[in-house]
Structure formats: C-alpha cells, structure tokens
PyMOL Python script that loads the backbone (N, CA, C, O; Angstrom):
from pymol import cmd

cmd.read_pdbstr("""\
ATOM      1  N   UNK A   1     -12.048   9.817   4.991  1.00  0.00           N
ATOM      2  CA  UNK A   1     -10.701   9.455   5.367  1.00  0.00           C
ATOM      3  C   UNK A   1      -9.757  10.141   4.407  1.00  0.00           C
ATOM      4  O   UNK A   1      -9.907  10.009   3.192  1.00  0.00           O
ATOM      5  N   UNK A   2      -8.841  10.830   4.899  1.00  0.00           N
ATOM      6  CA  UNK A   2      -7.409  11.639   4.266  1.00  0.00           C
ATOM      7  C   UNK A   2      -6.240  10.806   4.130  1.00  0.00           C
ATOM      8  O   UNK A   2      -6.045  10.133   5.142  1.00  0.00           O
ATOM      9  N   UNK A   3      -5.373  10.629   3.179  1.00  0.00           N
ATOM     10  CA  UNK A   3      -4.330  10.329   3.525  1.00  0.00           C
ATOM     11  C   UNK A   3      -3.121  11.304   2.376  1.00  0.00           C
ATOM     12  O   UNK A   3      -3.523  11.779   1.313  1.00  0.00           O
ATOM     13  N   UNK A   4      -1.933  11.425   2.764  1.00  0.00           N
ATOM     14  CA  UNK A   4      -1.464  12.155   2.263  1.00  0.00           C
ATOM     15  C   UNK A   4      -0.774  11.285   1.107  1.00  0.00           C
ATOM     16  O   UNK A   4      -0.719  10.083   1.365  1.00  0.00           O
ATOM     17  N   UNK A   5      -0.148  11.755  -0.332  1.00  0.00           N
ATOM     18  CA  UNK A   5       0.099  11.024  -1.251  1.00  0.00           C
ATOM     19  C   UNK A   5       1.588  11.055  -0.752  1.00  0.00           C
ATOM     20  O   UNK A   5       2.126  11.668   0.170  1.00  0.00           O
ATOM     21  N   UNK A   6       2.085  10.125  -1.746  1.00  0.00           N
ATOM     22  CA  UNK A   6       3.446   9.400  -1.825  1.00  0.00           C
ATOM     23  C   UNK A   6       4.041   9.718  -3.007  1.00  0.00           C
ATOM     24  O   UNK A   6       3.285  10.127  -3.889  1.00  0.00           O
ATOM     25  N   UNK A   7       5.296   9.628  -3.270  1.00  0.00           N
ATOM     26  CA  UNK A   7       5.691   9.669  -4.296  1.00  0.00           C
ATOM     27  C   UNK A   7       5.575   8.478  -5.521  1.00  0.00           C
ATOM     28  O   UNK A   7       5.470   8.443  -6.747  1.00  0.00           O
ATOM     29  N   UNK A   8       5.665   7.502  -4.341  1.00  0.00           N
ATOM     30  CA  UNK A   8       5.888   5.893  -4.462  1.00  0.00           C
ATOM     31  C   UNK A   8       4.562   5.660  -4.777  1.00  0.00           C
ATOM     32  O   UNK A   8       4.106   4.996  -3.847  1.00  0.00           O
ATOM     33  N   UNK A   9       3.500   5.911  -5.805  1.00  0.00           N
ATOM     34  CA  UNK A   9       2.023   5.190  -5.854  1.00  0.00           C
ATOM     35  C   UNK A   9       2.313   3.470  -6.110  1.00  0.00           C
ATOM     36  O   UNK A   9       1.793   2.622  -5.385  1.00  0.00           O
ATOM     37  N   UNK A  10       3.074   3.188  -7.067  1.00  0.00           N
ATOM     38  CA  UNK A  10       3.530   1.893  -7.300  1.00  0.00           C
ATOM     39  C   UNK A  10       3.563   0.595  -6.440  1.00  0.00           C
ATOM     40  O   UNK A  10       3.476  -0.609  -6.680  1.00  0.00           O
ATOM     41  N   UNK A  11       3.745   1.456  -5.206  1.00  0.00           N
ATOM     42  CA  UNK A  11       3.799   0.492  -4.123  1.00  0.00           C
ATOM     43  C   UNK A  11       2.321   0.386  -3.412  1.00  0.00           C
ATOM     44  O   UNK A  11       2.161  -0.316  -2.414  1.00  0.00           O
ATOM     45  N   UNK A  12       1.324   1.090  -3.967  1.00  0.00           N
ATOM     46  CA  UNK A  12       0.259   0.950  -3.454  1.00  0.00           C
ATOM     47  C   UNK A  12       0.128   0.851  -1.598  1.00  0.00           C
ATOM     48  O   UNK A  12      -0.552   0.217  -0.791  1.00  0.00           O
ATOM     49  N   UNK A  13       0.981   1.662  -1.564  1.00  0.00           N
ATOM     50  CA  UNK A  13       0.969   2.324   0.084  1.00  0.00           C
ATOM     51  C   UNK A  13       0.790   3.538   0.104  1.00  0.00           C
ATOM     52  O   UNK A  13       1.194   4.153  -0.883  1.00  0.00           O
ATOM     53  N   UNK A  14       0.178   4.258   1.136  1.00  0.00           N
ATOM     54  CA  UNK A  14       0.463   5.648   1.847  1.00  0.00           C
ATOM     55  C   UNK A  14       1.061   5.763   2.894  1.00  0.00           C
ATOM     56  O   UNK A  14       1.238   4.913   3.767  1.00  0.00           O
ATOM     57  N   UNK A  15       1.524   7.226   2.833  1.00  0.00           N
ATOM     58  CA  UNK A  15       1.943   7.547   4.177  1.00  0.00           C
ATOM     59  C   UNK A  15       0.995   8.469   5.230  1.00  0.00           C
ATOM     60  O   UNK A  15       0.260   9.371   4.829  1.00  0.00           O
ATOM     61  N   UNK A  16       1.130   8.117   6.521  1.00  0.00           N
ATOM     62  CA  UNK A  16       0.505   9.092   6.940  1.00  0.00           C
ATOM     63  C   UNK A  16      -1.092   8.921   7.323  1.00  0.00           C
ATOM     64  O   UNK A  16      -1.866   9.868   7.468  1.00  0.00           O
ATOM     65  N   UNK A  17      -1.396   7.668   7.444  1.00  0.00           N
ATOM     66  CA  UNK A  17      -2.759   6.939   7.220  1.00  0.00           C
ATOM     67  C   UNK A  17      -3.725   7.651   8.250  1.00  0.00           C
ATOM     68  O   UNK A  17      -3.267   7.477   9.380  1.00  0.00           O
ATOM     69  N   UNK A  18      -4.919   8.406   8.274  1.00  0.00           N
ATOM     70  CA  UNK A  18      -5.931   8.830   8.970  1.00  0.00           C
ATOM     71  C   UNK A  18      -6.576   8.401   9.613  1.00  0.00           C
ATOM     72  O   UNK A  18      -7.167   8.946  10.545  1.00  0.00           O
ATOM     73  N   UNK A  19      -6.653   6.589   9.046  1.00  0.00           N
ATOM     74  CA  UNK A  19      -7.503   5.271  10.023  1.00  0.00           C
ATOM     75  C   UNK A  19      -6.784   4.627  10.130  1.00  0.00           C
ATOM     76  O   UNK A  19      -5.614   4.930   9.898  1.00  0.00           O
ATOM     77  N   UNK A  20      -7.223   3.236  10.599  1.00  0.00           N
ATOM     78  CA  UNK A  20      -6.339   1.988  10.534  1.00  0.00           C
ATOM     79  C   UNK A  20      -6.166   1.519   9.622  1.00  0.00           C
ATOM     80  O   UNK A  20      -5.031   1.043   9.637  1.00  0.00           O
ATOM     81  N   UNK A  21      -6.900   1.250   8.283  1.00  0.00           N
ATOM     82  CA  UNK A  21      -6.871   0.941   6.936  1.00  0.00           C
ATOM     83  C   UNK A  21      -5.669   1.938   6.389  1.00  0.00           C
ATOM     84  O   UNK A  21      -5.972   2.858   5.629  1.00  0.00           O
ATOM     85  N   UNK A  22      -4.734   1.796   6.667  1.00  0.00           N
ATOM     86  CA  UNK A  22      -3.775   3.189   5.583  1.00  0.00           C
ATOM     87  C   UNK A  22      -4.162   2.883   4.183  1.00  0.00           C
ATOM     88  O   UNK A  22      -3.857   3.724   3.337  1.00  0.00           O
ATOM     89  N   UNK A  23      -4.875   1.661   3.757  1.00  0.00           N
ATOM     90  CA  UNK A  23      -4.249   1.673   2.288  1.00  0.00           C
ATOM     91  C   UNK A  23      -6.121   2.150   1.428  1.00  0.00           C
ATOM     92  O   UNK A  23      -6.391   2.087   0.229  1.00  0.00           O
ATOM     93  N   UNK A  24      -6.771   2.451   2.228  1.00  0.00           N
ATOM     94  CA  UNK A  24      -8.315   2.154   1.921  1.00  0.00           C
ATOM     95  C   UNK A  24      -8.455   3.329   0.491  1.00  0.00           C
ATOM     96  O   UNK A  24      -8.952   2.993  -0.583  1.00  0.00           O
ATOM     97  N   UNK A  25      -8.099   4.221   0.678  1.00  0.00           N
ATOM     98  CA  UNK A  25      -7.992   4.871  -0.597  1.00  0.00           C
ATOM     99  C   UNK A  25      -7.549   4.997  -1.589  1.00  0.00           C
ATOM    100  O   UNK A  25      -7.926   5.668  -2.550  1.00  0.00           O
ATOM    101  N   UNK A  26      -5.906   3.762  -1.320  1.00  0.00           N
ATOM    102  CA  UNK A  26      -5.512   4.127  -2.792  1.00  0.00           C
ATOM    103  C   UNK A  26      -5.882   3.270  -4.131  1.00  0.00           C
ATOM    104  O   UNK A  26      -6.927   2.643  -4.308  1.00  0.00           O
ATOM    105  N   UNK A  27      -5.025   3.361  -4.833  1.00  0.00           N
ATOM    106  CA  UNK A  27      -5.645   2.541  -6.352  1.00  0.00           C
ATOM    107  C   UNK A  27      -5.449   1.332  -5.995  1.00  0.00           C
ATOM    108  O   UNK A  27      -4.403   0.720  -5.779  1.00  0.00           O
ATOM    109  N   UNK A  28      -7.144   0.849  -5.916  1.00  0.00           N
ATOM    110  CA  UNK A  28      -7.089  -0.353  -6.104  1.00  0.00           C
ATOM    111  C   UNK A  28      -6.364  -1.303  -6.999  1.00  0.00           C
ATOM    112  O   UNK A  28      -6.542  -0.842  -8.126  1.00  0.00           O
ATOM    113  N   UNK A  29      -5.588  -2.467  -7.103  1.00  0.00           N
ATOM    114  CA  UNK A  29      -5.004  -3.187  -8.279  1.00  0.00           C
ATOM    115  C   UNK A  29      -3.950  -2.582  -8.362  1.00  0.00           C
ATOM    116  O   UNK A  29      -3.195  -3.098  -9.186  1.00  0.00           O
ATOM    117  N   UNK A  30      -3.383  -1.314  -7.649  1.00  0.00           N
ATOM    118  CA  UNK A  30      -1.803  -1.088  -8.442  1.00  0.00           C
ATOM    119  C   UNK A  30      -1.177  -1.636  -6.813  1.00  0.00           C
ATOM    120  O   UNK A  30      -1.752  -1.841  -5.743  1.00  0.00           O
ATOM    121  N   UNK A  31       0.124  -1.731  -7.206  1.00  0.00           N
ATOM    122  CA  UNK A  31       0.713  -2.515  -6.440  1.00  0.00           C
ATOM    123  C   UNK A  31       1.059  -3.838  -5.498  1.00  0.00           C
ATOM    124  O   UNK A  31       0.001  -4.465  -5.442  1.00  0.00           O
ATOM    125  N   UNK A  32       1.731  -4.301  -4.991  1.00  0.00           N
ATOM    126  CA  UNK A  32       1.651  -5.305  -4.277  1.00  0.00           C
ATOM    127  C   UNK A  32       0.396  -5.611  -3.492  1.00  0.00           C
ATOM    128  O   UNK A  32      -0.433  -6.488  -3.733  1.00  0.00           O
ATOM    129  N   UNK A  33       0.412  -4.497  -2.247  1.00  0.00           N
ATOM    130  CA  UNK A  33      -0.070  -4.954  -1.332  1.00  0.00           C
ATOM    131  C   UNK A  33      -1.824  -4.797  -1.970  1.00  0.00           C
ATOM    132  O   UNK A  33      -2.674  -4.978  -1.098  1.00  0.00           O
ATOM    133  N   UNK A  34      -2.251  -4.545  -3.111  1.00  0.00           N
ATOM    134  CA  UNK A  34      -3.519  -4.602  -3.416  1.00  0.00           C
ATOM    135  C   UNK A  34      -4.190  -6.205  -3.960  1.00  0.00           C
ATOM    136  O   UNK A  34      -5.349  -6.613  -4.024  1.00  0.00           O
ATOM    137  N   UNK A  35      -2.970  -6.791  -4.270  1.00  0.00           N
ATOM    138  CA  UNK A  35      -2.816  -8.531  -5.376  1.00  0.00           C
ATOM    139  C   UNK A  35      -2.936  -9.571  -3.806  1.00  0.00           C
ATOM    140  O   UNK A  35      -3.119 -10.786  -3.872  1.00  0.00           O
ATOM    141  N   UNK A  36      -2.818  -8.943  -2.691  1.00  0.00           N
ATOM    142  CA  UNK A  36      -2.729 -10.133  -1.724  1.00  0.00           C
ATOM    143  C   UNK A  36      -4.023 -10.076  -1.433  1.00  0.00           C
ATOM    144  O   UNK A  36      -4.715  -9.098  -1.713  1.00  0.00           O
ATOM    145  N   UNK A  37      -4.534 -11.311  -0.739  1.00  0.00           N
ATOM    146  CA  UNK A  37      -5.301 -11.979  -0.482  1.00  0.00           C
ATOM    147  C   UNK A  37      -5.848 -11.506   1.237  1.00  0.00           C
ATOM    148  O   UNK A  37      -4.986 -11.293   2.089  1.00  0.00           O
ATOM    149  N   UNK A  38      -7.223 -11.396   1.549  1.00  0.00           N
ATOM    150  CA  UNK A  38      -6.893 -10.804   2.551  1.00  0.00           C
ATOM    151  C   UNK A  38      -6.519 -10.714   3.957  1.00  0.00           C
ATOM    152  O   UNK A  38      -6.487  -9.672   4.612  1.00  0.00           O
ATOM    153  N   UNK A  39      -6.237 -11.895   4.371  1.00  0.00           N
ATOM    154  CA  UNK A  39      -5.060 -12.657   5.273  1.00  0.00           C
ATOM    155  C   UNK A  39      -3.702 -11.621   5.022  1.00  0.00           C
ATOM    156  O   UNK A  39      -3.237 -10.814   5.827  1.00  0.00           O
ATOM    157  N   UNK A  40      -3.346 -11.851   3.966  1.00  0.00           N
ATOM    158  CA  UNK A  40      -2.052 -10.944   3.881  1.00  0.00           C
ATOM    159  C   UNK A  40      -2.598  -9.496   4.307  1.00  0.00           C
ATOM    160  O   UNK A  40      -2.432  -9.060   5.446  1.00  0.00           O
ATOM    161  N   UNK A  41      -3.323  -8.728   3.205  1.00  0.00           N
ATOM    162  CA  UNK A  41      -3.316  -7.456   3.543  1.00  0.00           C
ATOM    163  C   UNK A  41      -3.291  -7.014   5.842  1.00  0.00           C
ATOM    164  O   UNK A  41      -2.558  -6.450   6.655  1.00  0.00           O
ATOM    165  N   UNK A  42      -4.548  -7.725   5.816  1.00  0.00           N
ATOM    166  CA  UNK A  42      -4.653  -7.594   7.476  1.00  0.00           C
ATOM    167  C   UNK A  42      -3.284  -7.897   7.985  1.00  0.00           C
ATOM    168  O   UNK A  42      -2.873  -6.818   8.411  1.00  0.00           O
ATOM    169  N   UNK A  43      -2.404  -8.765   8.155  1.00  0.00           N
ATOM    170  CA  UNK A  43      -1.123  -8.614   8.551  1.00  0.00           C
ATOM    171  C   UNK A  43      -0.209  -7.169   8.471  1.00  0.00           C
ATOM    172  O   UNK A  43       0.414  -6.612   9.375  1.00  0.00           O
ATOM    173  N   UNK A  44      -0.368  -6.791   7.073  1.00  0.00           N
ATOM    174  CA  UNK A  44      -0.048  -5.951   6.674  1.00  0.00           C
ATOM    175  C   UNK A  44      -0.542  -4.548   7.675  1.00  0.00           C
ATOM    176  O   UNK A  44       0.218  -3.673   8.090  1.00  0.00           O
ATOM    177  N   UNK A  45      -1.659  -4.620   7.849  1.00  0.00           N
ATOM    178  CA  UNK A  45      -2.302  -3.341   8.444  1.00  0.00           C
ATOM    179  C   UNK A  45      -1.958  -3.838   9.954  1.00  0.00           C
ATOM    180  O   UNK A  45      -2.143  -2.859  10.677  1.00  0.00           O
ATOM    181  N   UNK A  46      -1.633  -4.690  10.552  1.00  0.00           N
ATOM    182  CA  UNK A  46      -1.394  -4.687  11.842  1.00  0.00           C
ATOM    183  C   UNK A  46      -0.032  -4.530  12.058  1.00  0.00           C
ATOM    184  O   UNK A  46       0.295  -3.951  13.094  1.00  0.00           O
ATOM    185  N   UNK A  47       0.887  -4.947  11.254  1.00  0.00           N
ATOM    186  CA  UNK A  47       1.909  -4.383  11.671  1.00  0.00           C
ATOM    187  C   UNK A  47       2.304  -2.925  11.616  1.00  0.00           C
ATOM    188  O   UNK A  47       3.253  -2.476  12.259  1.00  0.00           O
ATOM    189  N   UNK A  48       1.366  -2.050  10.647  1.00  0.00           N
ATOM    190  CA  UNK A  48       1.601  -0.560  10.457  1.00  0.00           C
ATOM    191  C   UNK A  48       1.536  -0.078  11.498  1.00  0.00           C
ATOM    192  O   UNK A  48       2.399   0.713  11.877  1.00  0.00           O
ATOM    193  N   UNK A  49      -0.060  -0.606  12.642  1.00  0.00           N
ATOM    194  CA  UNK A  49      -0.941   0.329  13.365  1.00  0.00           C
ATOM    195  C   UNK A  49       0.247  -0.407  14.394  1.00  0.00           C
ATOM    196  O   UNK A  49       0.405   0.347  15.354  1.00  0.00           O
ATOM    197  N   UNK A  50       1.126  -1.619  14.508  1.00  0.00           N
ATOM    198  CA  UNK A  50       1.481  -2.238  15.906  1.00  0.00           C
ATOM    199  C   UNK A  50       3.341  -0.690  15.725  1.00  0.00           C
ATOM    200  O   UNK A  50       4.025  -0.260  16.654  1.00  0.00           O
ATOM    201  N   UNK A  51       3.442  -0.442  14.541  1.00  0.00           N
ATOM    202  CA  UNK A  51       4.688   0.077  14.120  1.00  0.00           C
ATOM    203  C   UNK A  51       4.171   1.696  14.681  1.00  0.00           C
ATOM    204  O   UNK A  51       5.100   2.411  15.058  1.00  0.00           O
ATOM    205  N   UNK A  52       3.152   2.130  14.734  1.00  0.00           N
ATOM    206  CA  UNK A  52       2.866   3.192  14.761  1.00  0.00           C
ATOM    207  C   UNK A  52       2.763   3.885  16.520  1.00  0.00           C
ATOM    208  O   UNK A  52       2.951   5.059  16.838  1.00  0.00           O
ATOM    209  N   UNK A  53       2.396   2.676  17.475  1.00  0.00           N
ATOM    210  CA  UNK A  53       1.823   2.316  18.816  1.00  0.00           C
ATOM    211  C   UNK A  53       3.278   2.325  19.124  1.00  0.00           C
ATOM    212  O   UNK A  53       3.561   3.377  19.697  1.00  0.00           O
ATOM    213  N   UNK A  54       4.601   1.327  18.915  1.00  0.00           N
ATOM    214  CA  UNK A  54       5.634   1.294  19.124  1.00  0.00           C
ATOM    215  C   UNK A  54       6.530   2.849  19.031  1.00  0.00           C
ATOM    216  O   UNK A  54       7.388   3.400  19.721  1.00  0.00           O
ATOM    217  N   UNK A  55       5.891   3.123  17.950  1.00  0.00           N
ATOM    218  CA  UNK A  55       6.746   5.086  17.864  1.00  0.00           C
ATOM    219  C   UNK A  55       8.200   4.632  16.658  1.00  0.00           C
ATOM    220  O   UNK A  55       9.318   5.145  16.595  1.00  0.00           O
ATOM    221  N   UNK A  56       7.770   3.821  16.068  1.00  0.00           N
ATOM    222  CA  UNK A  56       8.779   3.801  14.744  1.00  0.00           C
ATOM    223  C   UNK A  56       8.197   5.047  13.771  1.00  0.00           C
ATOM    224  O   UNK A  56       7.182   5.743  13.777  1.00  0.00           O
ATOM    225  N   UNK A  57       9.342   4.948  12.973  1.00  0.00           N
ATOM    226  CA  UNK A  57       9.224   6.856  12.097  1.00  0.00           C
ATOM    227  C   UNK A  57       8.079   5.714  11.108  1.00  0.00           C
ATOM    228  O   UNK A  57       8.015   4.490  10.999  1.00  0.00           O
ATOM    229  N   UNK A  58       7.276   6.893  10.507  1.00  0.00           N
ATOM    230  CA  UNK A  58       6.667   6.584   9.094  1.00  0.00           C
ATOM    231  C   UNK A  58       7.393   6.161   8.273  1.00  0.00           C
ATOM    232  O   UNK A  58       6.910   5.119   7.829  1.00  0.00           O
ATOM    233  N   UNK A  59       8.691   6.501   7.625  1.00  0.00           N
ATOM    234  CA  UNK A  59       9.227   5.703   6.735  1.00  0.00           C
ATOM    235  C   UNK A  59       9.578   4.436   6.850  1.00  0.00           C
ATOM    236  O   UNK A  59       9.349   3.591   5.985  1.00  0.00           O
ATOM    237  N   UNK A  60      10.347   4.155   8.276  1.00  0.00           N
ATOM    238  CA  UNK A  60      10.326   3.230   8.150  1.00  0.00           C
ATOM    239  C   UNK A  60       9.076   1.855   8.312  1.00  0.00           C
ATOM    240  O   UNK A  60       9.248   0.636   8.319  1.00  0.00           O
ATOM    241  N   UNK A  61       8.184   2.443   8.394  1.00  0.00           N
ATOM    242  CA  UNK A  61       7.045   1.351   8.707  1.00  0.00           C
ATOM    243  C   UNK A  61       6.568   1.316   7.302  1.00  0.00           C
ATOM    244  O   UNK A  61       6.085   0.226   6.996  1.00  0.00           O
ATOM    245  N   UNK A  62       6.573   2.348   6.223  1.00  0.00           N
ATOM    246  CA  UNK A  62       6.210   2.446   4.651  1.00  0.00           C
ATOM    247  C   UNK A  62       7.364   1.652   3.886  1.00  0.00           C
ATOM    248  O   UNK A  62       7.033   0.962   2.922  1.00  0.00           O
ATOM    249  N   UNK A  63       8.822   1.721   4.305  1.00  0.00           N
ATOM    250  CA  UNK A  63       9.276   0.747   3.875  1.00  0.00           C
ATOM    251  C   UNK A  63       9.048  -0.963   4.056  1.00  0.00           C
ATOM    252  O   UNK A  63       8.967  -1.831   3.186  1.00  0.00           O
ATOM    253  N   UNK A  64       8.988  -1.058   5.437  1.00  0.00           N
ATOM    254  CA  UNK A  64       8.999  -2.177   6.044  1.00  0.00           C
ATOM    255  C   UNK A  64       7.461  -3.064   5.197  1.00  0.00           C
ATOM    256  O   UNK A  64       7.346  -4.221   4.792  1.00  0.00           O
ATOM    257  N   UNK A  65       6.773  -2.245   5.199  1.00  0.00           N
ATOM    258  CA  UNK A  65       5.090  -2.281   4.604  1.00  0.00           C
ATOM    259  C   UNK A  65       5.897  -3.059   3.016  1.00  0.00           C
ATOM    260  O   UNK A  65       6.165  -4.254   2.891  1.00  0.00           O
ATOM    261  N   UNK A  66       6.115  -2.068   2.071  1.00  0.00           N
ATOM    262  CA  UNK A  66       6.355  -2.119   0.935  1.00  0.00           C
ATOM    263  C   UNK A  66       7.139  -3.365   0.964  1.00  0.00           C
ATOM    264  O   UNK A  66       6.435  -4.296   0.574  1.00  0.00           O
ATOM    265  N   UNK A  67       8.397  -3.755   1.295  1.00  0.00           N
ATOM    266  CA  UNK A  67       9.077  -5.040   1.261  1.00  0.00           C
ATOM    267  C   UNK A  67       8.428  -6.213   1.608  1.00  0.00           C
ATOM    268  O   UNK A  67       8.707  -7.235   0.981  1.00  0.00           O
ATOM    269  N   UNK A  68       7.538  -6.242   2.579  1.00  0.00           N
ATOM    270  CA  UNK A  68       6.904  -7.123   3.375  1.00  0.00           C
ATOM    271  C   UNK A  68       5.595  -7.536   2.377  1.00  0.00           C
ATOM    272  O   UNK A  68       5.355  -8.741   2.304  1.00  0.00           O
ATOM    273  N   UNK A  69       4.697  -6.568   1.569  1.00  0.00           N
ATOM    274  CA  UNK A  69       4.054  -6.851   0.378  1.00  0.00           C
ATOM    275  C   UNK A  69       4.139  -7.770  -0.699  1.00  0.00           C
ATOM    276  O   UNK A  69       3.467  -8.536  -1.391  1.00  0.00           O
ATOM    277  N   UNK A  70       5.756  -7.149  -0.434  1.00  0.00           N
ATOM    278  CA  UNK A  70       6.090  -8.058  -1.894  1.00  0.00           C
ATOM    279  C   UNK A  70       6.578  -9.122  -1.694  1.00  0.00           C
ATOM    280  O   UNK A  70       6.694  -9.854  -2.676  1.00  0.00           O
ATOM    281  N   UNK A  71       6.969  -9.538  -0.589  1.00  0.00           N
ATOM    282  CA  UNK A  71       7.311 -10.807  -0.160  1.00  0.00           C
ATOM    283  C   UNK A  71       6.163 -11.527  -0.017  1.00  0.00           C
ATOM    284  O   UNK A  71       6.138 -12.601  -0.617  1.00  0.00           O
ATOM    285  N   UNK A  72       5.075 -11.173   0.708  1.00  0.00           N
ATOM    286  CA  UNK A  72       4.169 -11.871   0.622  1.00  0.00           C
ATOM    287  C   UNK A  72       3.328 -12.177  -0.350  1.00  0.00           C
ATOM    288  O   UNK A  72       2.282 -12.758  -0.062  1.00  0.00           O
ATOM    289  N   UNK A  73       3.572 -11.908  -1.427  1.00  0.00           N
ATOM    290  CA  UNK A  73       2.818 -11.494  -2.720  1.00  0.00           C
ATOM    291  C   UNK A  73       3.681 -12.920  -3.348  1.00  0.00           C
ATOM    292  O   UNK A  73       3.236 -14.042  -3.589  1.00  0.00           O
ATOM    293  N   UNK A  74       4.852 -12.459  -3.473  1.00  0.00           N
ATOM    294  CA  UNK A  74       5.771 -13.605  -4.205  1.00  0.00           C
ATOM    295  C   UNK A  74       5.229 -14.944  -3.326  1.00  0.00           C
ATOM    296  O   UNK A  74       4.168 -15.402  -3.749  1.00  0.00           O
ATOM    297  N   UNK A  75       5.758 -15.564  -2.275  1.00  0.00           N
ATOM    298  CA  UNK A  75       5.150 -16.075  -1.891  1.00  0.00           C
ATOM    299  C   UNK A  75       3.209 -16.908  -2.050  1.00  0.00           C
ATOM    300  O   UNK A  75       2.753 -18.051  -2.026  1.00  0.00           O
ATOM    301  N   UNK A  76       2.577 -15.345  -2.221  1.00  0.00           N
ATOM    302  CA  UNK A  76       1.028 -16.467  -2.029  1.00  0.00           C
ATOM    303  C   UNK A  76       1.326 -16.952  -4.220  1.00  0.00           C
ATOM    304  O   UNK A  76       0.697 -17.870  -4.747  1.00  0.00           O
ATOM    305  N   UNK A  77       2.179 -16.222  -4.870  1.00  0.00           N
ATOM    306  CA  UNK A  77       1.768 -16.658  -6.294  1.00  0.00           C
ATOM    307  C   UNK A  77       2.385 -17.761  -6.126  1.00  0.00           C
ATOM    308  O   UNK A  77       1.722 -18.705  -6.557  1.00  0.00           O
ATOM    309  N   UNK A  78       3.625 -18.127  -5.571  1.00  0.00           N
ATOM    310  CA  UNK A  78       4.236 -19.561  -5.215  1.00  0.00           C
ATOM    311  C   UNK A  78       3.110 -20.204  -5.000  1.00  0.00           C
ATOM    312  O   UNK A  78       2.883 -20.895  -5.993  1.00  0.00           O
ATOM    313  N   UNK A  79       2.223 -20.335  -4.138  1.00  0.00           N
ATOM    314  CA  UNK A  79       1.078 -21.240  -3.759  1.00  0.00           C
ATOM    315  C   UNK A  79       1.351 -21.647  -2.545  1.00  0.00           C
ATOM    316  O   UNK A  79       0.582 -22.412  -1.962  1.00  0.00           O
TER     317      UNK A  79
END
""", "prot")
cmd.dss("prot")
cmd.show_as("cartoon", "prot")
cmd.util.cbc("prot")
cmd.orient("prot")
C-alpha cells in the first residue's frame, strides 16, 4: 500500500490513501487519530471512503478527518 506524504505528519493523516485504511502506514502514536480507540478510528475511515464516493476534494476530507480526530480524541480522554 502507497500513500503519498503530507506536510502535516502531526496530524497523523494522509492524503491520497491507496486502500480504505488511509492511515495504515503512517506513524503509529503520532497524532490524534492514532490515540483513538478503535470505534473512533473506523468512523474516521468511513467517513473518508463515504467523502471520497460523494466526490468531495481531498483536502477537504483531510481537513474534515484532522478536526474530527481531535474532537473525538478530546472527547474519549473526557471519558
């Protein structure tokens, strides 16, 4: 699996994902969407692949991804 790099590693997203997993290659433990639990992440990956089926641009589904991480992140440390 390929995916092309980001500028943004921090956010522990890619762009440009080769499978349905966009995030399967990157660094594990850095970023948000790597700290969620995996209920979250799968949300996460369905809205990419449902964003991708719809014909929204890549950025905005890498943004939408990235905000949506961290919300859910804040959130599961809330409890």
């Amino acid at each position: 699996m390929k995916l092309e790099k980001t500028n943004n590693t921090d956010a522990g997203l890619a762009q440009e994902p080769a499978t349905q997993n966009a995030y399967a290659e990157t660094s594990a433990g850095r970023g948000s969407y790597w700290q969620l639990n995996p209920v979250f992440r799968e949300l996460i990956d369905i809205y990419r692949d449902s964003g991708k089926k719809r014909g929204l641009k890549e950025s905005t589904i890498y943004k939408t991804s990235f905000s949506a991480s961290s919300f859910l992140l804040a959130m599961q440390n809330r409890g």
